[in-house]
C-alpha positions as CSV (number, residue, x, y, z in Angstrom):
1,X,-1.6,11.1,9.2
2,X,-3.8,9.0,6.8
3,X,-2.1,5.7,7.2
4,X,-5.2,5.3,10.6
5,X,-7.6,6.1,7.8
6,X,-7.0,4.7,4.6
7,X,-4.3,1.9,6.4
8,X,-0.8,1.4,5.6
9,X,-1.0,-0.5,1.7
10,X,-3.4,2.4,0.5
11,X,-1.2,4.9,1.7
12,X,1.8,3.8,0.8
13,X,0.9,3.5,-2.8
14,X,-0.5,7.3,-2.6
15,X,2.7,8.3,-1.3
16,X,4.6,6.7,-4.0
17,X,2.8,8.1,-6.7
18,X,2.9,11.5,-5.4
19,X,6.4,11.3,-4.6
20,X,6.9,10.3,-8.3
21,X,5.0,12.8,-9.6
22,X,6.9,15.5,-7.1
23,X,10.3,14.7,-8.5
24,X,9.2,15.9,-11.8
25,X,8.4,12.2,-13.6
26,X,5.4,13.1,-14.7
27,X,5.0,10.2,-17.5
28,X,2.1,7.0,-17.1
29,X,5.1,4.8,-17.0
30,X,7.4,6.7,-14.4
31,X,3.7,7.1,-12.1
32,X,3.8,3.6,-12.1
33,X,7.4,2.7,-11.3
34,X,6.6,4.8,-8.5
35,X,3.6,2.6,-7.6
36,X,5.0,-0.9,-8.3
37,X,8.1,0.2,-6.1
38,X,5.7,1.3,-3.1
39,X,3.9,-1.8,-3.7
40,X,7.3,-3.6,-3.5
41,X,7.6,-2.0,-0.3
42,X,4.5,-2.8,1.4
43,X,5.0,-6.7,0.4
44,X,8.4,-6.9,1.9
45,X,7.5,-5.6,5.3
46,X,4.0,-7.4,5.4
47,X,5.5,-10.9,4.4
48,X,9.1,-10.8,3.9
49,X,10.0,-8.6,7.6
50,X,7.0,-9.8,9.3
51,X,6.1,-6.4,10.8
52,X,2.8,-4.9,11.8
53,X,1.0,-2.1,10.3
54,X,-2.0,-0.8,10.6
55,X,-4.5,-3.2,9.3
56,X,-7.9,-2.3,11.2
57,X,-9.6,0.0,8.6
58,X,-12.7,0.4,6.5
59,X,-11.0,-1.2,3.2
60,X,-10.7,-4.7,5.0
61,X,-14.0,-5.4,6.1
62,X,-15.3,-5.1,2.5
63,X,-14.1,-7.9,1.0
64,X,-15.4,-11.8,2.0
65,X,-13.7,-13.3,4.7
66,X,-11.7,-15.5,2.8
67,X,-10.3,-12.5,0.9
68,X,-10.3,-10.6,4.0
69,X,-7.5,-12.9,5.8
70,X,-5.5,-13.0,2.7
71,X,-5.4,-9.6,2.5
72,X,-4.5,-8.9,6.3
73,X,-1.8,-11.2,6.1
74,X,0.1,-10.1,3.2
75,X,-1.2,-6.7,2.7
């Protein structure tokens, strides 16, 4: 329900850590395996798979529009 809101790379690293932290790992570095895994995640199905998420949020039109393509291509 919040990938619309916060968009799909956002979410997924939410998800990840509260996952993580869920299971019972409650450590720094356990938190973020769980991030760097979801992170992982997001990269092979923006650039590795090729598929589309949701990429039309708030968090991409902040950055310049140099940054901005780069970062709605490969995240």
């Amino acid at each position: 329900m919040i990938v619309p809101i916060l968009g799909y790379l956002v979410s997924t690293l939410l998800l990840g850590s509260f996952l993580t932290w869920r299971l019972g790992y409650r450590s720094l570095r356990r938190t973020l395996n769980g991030i760097a895994s979801s992170f992982a995640v997001v990269i092979v199905f923006r650039t590795m798979l090729q598929i589309k998420t949701p990429d039309s949020i708030w968090l991409y039109d902040q950055p310049p529009s140099a940054t901005r393509a780069l970062m709605l291509t490969y995240f």
